[in-house]
TORKOLPA-108242 format. One line per 2 residues: number of its first residue (from 1); for each residue x, z, y of C-alpha. Coordinates in steps of 0.05 Angstrom, whole numbers, plus 5000, padded with zeros to 4 digits. Each point is the difference from the previous one (the first is absolute). Layout:
! residues N
NUM	X/Z/Y  ... .
This chain:
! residues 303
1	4706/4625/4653  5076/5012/5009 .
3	5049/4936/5015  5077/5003/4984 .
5	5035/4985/5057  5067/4993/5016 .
7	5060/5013/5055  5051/4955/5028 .
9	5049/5026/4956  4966/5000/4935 .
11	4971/4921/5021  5068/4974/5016 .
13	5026/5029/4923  4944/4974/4963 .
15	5005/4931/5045  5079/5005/4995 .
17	5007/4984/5066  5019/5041/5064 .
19	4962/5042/5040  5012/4947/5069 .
21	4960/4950/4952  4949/5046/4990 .
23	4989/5020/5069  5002/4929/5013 .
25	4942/4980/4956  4965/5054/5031 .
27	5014/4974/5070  4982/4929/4983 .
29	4930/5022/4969  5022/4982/4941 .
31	4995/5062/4957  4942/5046/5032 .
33	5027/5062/5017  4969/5075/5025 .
35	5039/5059/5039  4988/5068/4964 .
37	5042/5043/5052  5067/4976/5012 .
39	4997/4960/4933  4984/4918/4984 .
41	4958/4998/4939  4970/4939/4960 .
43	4947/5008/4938  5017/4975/4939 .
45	4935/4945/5009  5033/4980/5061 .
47	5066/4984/4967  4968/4966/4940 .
49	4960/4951/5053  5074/4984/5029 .
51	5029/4993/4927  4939/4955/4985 .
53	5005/4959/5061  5082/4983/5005 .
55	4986/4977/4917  4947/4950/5024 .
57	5048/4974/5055  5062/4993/4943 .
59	4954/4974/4960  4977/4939/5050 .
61	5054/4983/5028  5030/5000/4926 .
63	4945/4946/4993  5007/4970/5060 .
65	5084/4982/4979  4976/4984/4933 .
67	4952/4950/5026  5053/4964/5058 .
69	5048/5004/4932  4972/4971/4953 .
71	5003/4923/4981  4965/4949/5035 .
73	4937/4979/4936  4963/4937/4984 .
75	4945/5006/4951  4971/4932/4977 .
77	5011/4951/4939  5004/4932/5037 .
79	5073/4970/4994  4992/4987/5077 .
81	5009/5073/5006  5072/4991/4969 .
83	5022/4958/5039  4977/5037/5062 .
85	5038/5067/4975  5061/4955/5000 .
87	4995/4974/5061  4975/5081/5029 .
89	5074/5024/4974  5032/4957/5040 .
91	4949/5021/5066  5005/5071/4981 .
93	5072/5006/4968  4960/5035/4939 .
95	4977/4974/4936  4918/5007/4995 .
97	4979/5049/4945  4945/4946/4962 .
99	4945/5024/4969  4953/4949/4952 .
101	4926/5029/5010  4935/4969/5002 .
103	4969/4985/5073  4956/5055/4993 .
105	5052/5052/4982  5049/4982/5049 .
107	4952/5009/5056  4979/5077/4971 .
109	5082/5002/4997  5003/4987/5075 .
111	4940/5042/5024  5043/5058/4958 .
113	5065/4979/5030  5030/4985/4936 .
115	5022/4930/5031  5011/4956/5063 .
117	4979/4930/4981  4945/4982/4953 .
119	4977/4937/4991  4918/4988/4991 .
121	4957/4942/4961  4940/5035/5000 .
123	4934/4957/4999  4936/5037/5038 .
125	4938/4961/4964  4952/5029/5066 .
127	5042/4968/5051  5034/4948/4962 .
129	5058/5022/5027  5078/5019/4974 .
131	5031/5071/5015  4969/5020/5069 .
133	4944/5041/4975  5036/5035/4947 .
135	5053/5023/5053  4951/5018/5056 .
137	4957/5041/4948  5060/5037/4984 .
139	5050/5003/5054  4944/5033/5044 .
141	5061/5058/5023  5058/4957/5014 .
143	5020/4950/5048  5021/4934/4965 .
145	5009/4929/5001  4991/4943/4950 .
147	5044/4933/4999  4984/4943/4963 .
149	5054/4974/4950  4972/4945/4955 .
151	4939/4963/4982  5001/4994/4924 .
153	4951/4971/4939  4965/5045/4959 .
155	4961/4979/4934  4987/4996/4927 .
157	5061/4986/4954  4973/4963/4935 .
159	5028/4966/4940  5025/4937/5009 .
161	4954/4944/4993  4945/5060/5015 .
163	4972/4995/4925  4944/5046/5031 .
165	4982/4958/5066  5010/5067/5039 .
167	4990/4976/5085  4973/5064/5031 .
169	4993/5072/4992  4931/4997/4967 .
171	5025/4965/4947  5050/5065/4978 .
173	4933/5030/4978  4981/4955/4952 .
175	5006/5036/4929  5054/4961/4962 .
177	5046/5009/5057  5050/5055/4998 .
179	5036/5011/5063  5060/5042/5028 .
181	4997/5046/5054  5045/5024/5043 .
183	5010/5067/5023  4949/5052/5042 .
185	5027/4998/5079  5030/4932/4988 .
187	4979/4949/5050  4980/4951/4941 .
189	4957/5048/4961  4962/5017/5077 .
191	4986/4921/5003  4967/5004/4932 .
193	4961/5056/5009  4978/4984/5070 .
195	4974/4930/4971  4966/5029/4947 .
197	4962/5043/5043  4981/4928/5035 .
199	4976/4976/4931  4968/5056/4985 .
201	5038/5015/4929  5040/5066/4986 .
203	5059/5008/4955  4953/5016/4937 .
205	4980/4918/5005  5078/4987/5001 .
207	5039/5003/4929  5071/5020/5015 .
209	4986/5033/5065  5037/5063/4975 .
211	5056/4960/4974  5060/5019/5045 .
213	5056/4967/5035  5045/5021/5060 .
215	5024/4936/5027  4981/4919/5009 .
217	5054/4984/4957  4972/5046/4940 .
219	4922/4972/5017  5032/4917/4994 .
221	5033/5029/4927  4945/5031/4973 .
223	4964/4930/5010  5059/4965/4994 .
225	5008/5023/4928  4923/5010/4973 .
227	4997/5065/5009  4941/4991/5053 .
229	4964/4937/5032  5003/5010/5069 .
231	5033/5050/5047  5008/5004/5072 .
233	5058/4983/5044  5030/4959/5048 .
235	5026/4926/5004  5075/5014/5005 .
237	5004/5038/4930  4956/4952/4960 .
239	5061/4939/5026  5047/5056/4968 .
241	4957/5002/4939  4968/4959/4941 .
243	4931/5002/5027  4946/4964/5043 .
245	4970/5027/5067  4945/4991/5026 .
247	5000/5011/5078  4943/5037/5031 .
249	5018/5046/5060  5044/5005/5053 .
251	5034/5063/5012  5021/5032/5062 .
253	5064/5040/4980  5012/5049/5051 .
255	5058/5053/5020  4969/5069/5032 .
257	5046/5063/5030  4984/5058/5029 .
259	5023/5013/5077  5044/5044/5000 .
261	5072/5031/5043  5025/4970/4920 .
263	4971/4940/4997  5013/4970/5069 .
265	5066/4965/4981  4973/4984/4927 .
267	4940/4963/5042  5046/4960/5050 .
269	5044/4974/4942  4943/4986/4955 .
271	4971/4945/5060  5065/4977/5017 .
273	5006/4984/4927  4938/4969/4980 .
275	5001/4959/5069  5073/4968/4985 .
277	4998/4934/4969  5053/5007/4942 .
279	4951/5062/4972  4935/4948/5008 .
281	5055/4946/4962  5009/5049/4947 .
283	4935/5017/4984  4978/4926/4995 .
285	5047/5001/4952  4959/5041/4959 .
287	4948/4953/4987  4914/5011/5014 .
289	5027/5032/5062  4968/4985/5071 .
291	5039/5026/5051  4957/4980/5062 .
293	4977/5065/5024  5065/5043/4974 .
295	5019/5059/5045  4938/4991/5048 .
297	4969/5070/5016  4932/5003/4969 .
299	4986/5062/5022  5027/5067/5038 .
301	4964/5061/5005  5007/5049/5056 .
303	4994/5083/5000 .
């Protein structure tokens, strides 16, 4: 089987480049090259491979800009994050790109790169644990660490005067109660479905279970204004809204960012934040906030 091949001349017109950059691809190794007589010739496979290869180098290093470019992200829906991306800009003299996904999402964001900061409430029914095992289950590739922010109240927001005398999760199954639910990959619709696996029950023994919201806010309305019994939420938004709560868990909320050459100032400010006392103040301020654990490393993985 014949192979096209070419000369120095003909390579450094279909390159556009001159013949001393030829010879000097050849010399380098770069670009295989044979002697027939006195002349230098390359086949047309070997030119293709070179082609191929100097693409795949554009192309990451294109990447690689893009990456060290792009804005600093925080994906999470807890107003705590907001007030960290305000105090970030002034760390990192860059406003944070903020992103409002569910805990679950945001950590499938970071383990495709799509952010830098994601905050986690995810409950682990086998462990009886928050976050850790979701991010060590997924995050098996990358180096990481995980800092605590705030402890925070999670539970059932019901009418007020609780018409229905709703105190736990098992009552939510009971058949004249019509629930709202938030979200799949939210941190509050893991809780549920973590507890009823506990209990036993699946979302066909739950009326409203499909009945969707994206925020606490939306879950205290819908109960707020009829529309469903009981939702789940934390303590914070039911003071904001015209509904009861009823406490039942305490949640770890937790920050977690990859390791990276990108992430090392992000990581530095982020501790020197959430270790100062006037960010502690302000999130105290917030209400159903404890703050005795914030910025503490939890965890930090090593590759």
């Amino acid at each position: 089987m014949s192979t096209t091949s070419y000369t120095i001349e003909e390579l450094a017109s279909i390159l556009k480049v001159s013949k001393l950059t030829v010879y000097d691809l050849i010399k380098k190794g770069t670009l295989p090259a044979y002697r027939v007589g006195r002349q230098m010739r390359v086949d047309e496979e070997d030119l293709t491979d070179y082609k191929n290869q100097t693409k795949n180098v554009v192309t990451s290093q294109k990447q690689e800009k893009k990456q060290k470019t792009r804005p600093v992200v925080i994906s999470g829906q807890d107003v705590s994050l907001d007030l960290l991306s305000k105090s970030l800009e002034g760390e990192l003299s860059q406003t944070p790109l903020r992103l409002y996904n569910g805990s679950l999402n945001s950590l499938i964001d970071l383990y495709h790169g799509k952010c830098d900061i994601v905050s986690l409430h995810l409950y682990d029914g086998e462990s009886d644990t928050y976050n850790l095992p979701y991010v060590k289950r997924l995050l098996v590739s990358d180096a990481y660490v995980v800092i605590h922010l705030v402890k925070r109240t999670a539970g059932l927001y019901v009418q007020k005067g609780n018409p229905h005398n709703i105190q736990c999760f098992k009552d939510i199954a009971e058949k004249d109660i019509k629930m709202v639910n938030r979200e799949r990959g939210a941190g509050a619709r893991v809780l549920l479905d973590e507890k009823l696996k506990q209990l036993g029950l699946s979302a066909s023994h739950i009326s409203g279970y499909h009945n969707i919201v994206t925020t606490h806010l939306a879950a205290a309305s819908a109960v707020s204004s009829g529309k469903a019994d009981v939702g789940i939420g934390i303590e914070n938004v039911a003071r904001m809204s015209d509904v009861e709560f009823i406490p039942l868990i305490e949640e770890q909320y937790d920050l977690v960012l990859l390791k990276q050459e990108r992430t090392e100032e992000i990581i530095a400010s982020i501790k020197k934040i959430l270790s100062s006392e006037s960010f502690q103040q302000q999130l105290l301020s917030l209400n159903g906030y404890k703050t005795d654990q914030t910025g503490e490393v939890l965890y930090e993985s090593i590759l």
